[in-house]
C-alpha positions in Angstrom: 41.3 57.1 -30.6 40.9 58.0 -27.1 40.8 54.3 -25.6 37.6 52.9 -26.7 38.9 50.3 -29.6 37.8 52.8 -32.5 40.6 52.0 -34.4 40.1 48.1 -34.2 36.6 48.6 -35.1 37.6 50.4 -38.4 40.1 47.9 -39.4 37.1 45.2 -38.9 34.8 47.0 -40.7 37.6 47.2 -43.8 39.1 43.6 -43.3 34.8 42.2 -43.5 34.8 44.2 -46.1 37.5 43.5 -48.5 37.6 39.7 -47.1 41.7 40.0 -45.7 42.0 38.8 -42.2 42.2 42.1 -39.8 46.1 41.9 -39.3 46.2 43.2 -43.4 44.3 46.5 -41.8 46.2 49.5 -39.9 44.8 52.7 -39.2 47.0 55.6 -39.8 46.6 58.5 -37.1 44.6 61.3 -38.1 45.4 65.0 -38.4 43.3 67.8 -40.3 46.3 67.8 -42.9 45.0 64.2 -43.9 41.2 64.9 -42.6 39.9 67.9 -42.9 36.8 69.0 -40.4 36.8 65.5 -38.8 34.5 65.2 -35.8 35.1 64.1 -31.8 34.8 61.2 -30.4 31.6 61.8 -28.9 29.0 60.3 -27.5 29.6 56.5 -28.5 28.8 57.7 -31.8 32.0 57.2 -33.6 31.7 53.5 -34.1 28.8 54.3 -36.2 30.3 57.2 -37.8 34.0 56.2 -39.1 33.0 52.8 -39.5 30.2 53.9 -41.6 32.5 56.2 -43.3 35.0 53.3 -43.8 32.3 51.2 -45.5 31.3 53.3 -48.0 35.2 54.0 -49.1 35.6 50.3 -49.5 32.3 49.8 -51.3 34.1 52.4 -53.7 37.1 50.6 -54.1 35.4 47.6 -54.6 33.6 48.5 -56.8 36.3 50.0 -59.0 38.1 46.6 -58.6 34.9 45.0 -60.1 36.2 44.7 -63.8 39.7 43.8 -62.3 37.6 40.7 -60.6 36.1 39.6 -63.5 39.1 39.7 -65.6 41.0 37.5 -62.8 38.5 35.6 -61.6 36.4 34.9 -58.3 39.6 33.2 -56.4 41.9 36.0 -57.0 43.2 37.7 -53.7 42.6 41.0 -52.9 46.5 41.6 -53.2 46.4 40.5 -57.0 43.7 42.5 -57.8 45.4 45.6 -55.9 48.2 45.0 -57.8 46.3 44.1 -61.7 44.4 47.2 -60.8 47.4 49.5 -60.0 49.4 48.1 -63.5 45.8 48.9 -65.2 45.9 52.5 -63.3 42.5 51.8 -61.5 42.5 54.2 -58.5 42.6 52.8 -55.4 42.4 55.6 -52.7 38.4 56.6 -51.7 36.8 59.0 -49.9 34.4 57.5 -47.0 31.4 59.7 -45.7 28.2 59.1 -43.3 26.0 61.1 -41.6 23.2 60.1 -39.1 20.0 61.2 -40.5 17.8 63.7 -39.2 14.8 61.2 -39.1 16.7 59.7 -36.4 18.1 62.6 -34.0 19.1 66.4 -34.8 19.9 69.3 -32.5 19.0 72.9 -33.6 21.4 75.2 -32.9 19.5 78.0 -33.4 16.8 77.2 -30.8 17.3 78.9 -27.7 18.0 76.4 -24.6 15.1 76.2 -22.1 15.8 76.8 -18.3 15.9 74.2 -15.2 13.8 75.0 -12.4 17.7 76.0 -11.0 18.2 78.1 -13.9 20.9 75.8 -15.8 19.7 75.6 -19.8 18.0 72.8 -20.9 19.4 71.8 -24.1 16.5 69.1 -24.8 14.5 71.9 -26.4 17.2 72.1 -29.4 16.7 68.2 -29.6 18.7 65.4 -29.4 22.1 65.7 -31.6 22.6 61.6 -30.5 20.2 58.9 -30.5 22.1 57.1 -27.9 21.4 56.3 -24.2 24.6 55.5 -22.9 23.9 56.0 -19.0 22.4 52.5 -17.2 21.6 51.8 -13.6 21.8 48.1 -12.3 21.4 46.7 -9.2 22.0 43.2 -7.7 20.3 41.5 -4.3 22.4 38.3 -3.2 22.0 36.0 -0.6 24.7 34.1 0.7 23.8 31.2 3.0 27.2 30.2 4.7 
């Protein structure tokens, strides 16, 4: 988390997810003890990426709490099924992965940059590693009769 809301954007993904209003959700800071080869914060992609991530780790859950739902029924909260599935020994901890595919951007490493007509490598011959455009230009006439 660098600034740009990532961790609120996480704990909406889980809380739409699970169906708990977003004060339930916390994100716990992140260190490779806990996450092991986790990536930057690059490129507006993270949004995309942990929430992604975060998705398919409740999808997991929930579906592990499926049985636990049934046995309840469809107006227990997600605290009583936490708790049925925890005295039934259900695991509740998942493992959340996404990866952009390929289809939709890559960058080849081991193609060799091209050069600028100033001699500065041009990295657009390895591809593009996000399918983002994230710079804009806008411009705005006004007239003010006074």
């Amino acid at each position: 988390e660098m600034g740009q809301g990532l961790h609120t954007k996480v704990c909406q993904v889980a809380a739409k997810a699970f169906g708990v209003p977003l004060s339930a959700c916390h994100v716990a800071e992140s260190a490779s003890d806990k996450v092991a080869n986790s990536i930057p914060t690059a490129a507006s992609a993270s949004t995309d990426l942990y929430g992604m991530a975060t998705l398919d780790a409740c999808r997991k859950i929930l579906k592990r709490l499926e049985p636990v739902r049934n046995k309840l029924g469809p107006g227990a909260s997600l605290a009583e099924l936490a708790l049925t599935a925890w005295l039934d020994r259900i695991d509740l901890s998942a493992h959340g992965f996404f990866s952009i595919s390929d289809e939709r951007c890559g960058f080849d490493w081991a193609i060799q940059p091209g050069k600028h007509a100033d001699g500065t490598p041009d990295q657009t011959t390895r591809g593009h590693p996000f399918n983002y455009f994230t710079q804009g230009c806008a411009v705005a006439e006004v007239e003010v009769d006074v």
